[in-house]
C-alpha positions in Angstrom: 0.0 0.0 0.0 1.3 3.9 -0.7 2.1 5.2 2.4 -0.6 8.4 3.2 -1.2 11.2 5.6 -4.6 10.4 6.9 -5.1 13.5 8.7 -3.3 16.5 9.6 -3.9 17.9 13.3 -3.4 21.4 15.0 -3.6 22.6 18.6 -4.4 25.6 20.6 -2.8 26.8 23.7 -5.3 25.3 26.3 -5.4 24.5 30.6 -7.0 22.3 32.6 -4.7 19.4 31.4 -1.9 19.4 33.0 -1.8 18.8 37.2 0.2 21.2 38.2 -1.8 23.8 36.1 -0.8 25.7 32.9 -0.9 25.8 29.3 -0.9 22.7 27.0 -1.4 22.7 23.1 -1.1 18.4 23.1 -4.7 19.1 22.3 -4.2 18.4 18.2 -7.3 18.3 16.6 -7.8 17.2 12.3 -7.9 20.2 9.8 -8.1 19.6 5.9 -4.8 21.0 5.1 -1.7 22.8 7.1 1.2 25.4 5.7 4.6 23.8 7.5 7.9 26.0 7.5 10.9 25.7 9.5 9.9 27.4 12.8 14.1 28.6 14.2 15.1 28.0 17.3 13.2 26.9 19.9 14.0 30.1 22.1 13.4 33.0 20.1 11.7 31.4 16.7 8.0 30.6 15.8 7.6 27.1 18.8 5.8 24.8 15.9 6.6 24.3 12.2 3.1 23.8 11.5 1.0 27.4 10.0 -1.8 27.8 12.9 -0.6 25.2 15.3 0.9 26.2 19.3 3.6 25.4 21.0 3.0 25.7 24.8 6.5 24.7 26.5 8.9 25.8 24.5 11.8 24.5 26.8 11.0 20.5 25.8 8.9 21.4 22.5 9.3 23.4 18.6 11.8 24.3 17.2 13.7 23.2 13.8 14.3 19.8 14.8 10.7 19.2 16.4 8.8 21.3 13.7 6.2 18.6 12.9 4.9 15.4 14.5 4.2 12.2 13.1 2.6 9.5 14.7 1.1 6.1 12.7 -2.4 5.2 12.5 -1.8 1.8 13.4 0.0 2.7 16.5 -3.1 4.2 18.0 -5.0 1.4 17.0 -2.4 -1.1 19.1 -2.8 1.6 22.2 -6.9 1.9 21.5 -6.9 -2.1 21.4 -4.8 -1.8 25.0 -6.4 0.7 26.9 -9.7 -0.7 25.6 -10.9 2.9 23.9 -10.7 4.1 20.8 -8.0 7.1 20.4 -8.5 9.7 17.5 -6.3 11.0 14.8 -4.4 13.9 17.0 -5.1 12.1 20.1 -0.7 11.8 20.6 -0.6 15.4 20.3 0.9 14.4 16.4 0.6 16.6 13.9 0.4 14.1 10.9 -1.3 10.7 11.7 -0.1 8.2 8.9 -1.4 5.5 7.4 0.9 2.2 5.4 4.0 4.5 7.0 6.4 2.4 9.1 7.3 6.1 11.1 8.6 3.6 13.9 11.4 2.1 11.5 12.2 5.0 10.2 15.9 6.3 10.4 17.0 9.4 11.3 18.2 11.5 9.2 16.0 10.0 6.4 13.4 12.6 4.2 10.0 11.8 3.4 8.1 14.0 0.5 4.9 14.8 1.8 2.8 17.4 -0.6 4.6 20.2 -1.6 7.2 19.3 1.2 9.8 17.6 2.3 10.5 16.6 6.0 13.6 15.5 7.7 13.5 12.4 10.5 14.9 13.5 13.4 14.3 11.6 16.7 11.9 10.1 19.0 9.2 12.4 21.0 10.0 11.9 25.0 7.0 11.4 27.0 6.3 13.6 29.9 3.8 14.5 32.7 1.8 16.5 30.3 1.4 13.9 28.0 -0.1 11.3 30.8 -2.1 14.1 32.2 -3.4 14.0 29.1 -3.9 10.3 28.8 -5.1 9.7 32.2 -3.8 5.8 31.9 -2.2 4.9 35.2 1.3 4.0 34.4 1.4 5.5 31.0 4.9 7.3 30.6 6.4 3.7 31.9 4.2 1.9 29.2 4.7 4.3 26.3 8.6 3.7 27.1 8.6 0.1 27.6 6.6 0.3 24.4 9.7 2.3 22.5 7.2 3.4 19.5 7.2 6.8 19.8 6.8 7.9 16.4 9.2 10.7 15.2 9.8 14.1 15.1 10.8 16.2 11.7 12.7 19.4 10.6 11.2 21.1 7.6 13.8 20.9 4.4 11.6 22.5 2.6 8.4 24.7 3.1 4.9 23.6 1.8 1.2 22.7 2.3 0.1 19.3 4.0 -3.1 18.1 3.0 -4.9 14.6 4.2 -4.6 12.2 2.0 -0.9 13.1 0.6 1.2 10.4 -0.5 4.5 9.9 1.8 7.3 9.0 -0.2 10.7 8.6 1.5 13.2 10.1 -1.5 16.4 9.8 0.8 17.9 7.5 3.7 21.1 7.6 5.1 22.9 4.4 5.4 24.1 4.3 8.7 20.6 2.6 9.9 19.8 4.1 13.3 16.3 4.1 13.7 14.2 6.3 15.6 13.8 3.7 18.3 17.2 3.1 18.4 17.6 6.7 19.3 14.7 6.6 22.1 16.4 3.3 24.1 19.9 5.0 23.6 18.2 8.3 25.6 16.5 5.9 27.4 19.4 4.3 29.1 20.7 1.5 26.9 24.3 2.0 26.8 25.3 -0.2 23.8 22.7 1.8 21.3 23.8 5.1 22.9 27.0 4.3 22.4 25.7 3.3 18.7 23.9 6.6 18.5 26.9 9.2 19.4 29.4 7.2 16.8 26.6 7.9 14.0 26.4 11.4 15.0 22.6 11.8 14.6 21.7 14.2 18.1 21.5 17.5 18.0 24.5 19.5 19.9 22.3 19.7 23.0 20.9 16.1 22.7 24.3 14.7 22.2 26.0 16.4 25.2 23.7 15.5 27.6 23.4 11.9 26.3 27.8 11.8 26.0 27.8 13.2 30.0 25.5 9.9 30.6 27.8 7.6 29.1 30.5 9.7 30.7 29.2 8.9 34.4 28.1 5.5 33.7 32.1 4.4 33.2 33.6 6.1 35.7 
């Protein structure tokens, strides 16, 4: 099957999620069609790559190398079939739900054309206390990690319009083969794939400093 965008999801800035109060945009709900650019930094630039879509927290979220979110159809189904309810598109807070995609084997580094643009692979989303607020699954950051299909993150090559139903076509992957879940068990604390991970040179500066400290402690 041709690998699609089913849906293409945008949030406001909105409380009442989180416990300890504040504002949350995880709240991505499906629009026909979204303008994504590359957003800058996270401090100082636009927070999301997506035209129309917030960025709440910009200390852990937005930026270049978190510009859009991607999350597969069929991994909300699994998590639906688990928790025993049934999890819209834009329930993950993604911005693009897929369909026929593997975004959990993708590797990093790799481009997809999607529309009029084309998207970069760059990591795994972290799950945090906003995100099982959201939920409300007892356990859930533990069982989305044990899990390790987090789908991926994406810079913005180049600028264009997202509409549902796009074909995804992957036009470039770099050989070195570390996947996006590679990456999240390397953060995660697996010291052979983070070991992997620094020698392929995939992590942003920040990323890969805090992850080379890690490894740093963990021989001494």
């Amino acid at each position: 099957m041709q690998p699609v965008v089913r849906s293409v999801n945008v949030g406001g800035a909105r409380s009442g999620i989180r416990r300890r109060g504040g504002m949350t945009s995880i709240d991505k709900r499906p629009v026909a069609s979204v303008e994504v650019r590359d957003p800058g930094p996270k401090t100082g630039g636009l927070g999301s790559g997506v035209v129309g879509d917030d960025v709440s927290s910009r200390r852990h979220h937005g930026g270049s190398r978190q510009a859009v979110y991607a999350v597969a159809r069929e991994e909300l189904d699994h998590w639906g079939g688990e928790l025993g309810r049934e999890l819209r598109d834009g329930m993950f807070g993604e911005n693009l739900t897929t369909v026929d995609l593997e975004v959990d084997a993708a590797v990093v580094g790799e481009r997809w054309r999607v529309g009029s643009a084309v998207l970069e692979v760059t990591g795994p989303r972290i799950p945090c206390a906003t995100f099982a607020a959201w939920m409300g699954e007892p356990g859930w950051v533990r069982r989305f990690t044990e899990r390790g299909r987090t789908g991926a993150y994406l810079a913005v090559i180049e600028p264009g319009v997202v509409t549902a139903g796009d074909r995804v076509e992957v036009v470039d992957r770099p050989g070195h083969g570390i996947t996006v879940p590679d990456v999240f068990r390397g953060l995660m604390g697996d010291d052979a794939l983070a070991d992997r991970v620094l020698a392929a040179g995939v992590l942003a500066d920040d990323d890969r400093a805090a992850l080379a400290r890690r490894r740093s402690r963990s021989r001494r």
